[in-house]
Steps between C-alpha positions, in 0.01 A plus 500: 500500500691813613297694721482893467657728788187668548305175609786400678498830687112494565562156687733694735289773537216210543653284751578835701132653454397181620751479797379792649170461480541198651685632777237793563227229589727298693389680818144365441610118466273253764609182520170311320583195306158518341568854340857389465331223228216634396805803340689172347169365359408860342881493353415145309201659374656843362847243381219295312263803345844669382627221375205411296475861377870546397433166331178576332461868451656776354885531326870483527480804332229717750649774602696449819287226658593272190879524616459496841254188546341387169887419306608326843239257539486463102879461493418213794305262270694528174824425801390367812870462610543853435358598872778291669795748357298816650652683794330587794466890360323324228277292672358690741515885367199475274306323770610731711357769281194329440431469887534807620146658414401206699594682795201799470235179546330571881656133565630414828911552523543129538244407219732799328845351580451175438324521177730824351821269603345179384504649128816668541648135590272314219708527174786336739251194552415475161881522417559222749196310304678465195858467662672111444610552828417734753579631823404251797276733685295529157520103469363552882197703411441362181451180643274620768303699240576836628646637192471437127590121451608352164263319450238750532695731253512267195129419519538948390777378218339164341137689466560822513175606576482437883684495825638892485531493879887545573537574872338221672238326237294483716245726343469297158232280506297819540685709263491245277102466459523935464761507246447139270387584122143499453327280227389685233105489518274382232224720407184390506247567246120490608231366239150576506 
């Protein structure tokens, strides 16, 4: 699939946005390893309900949004190999993009940082979920559970219909129950 310039140019301008709104709250950064993953957590989350929208709602063909992030995550299922031959650009400029707003929330900087650069990182640990073989530091923190694991990803692949989490996956067995199709309900007719 040959990308456009234009998308490939709004990554740029994406991963820069991002970069310097990153840098501008840099000054406000505490050192709190509760905020610091309580920012991962909410990345999970926001991975998982985007996932599960560019999987179940809308088109390809919506105007802008279905090229940007609907036909990627689309194009993922019909090719889940596909994400491995992305480049960085790829990877991250539309998550990049898709981050930014994130940074008008009244969040702490560190709940800010780590949760902005945890989505900017998490179509890299997805790509390392479907890789044969990846790096070792993603063997590392797949193994420890930090990031996206293999195993967790083709629970999404072999149903479908669950585990949309890509960062950590941490956040699916909640996700899961919010998101999983709902049985159609019977009406019931009342005799008197």
């Amino acid at each position: 699939m040959t990308r456009p310039l234009w998308i490939a140019a709004l990554d740029c301008a994406s991963l820069g946005g991002y970069a310097l709104a990153l840098a501008s709250r840099v000054p406000d950064l505490e050192f709190s390893p509760w905020q610091a993953i309580a920012g991962y957590l909410a990345a999970d989350a926001i991975s998982g309900l985007t996932h599960w929208f560019a999987d179940t709602r809308l088109s390809e063909t919506t105007a802008i949004i279905g090229r940007v992030l609907i036909q990627p995550f689309r194009h993922h299922h019909r090719d889940p190999a596909a994400l491995t031959r992305h480049g960085l650009l790829e990877l991250c400029g539309n998550s990049a993009l898709f981050a930014l707003p994130l940074f008008l929330l009244p969040l702490p900087a560190t709940v800010t940082a780590s949760m902005t650069g945890s989505l900017v990182l998490t179509n890299i640990f997805h790509k390392w979920a479907q890789q044969e073989n990846p790096p070792a530091i993603a063997r590392f923190l797949q193994r420890w559970r930090l990031i996206l694991s293999p195993e967790q990803h083709e629970r999404h692949h072999s149903r479908g219909v669950e585990a949309y989490c890509v960062t950590s996956g941490w956040c699916n067995p909640i996700l899961d129950r919010l998101t999983a199709p709902r049985p159609a309900t019977e009406s019931i007719s009342v005799t008197r």
